[in-house]
N, C-alpha and C positions, 0 to 999 in steps of 0.2 A: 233918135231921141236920146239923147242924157239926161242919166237919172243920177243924180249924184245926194249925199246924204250919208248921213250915219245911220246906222243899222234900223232904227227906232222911225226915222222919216222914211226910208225907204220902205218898210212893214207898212206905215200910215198911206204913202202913195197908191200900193197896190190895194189896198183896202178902200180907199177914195177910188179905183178904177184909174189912176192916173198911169197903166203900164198895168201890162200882164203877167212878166215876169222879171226876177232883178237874179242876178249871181252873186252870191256871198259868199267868202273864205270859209269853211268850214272852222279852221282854226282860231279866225276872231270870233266868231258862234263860242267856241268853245270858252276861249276868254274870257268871253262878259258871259258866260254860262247860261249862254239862251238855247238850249237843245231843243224849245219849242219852234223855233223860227225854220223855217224850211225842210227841203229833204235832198240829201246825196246824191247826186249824178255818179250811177255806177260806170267804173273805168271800161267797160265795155260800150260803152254810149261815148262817152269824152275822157280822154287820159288828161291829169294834171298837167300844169304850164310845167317846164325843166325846170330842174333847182329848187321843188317844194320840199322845203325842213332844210337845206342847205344853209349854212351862212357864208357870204362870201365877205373876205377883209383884201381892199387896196394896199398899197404901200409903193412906193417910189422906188424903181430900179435901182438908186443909187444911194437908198437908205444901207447900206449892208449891215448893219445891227437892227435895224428893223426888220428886213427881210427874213433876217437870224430867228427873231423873236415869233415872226407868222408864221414862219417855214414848221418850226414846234408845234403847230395846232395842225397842220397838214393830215390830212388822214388821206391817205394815196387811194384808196379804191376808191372814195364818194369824189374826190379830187375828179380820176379818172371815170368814174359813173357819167358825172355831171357833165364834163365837159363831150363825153359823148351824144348826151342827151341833146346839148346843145345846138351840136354840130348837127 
């Protein structure tokens, strides 16, 4: 079943019984500052997807002033974290 919606339809669906349970970002929780909606799946039960709080930026091999410009926001250990995670 898909359950698709913004935060506010999916709350209403499971209150209507349409679904028993829905997964929601913690961080968009925190966003729209609804710290009543749900509860935390501790990382002992499920670890987060790779790459949560990471920001990842494309850029074109062949930009080399771009490349220049992203390579400066590089921060080599989450760099390397991440892409272990990944892997």
């Amino acid at each position: 079943m898909q359950f698709r919606g913004n935060v506010d339809t999916r709350v209403d669906k499971l209150a209507a019984g349409e679904a028993q349970a829905t997964l929601l970002a913690a961080a968009g929780l925190d966003r729209l500052g609804r710290p009543d909606v749900g509860v935390a799946i501790p990382i002992e039960v499920m670890l987060p997807a790779p790459a949560q709080g990471a920001v990842g930026i494309e850029a074109r091999r062949a930009d080399a002033k771009c490349c220049a410009l992203v390579a400066a926001l590089d921060h080599a250990p989450t760099h390397a974290s991440e892409g272990a995670e990944r892997a």
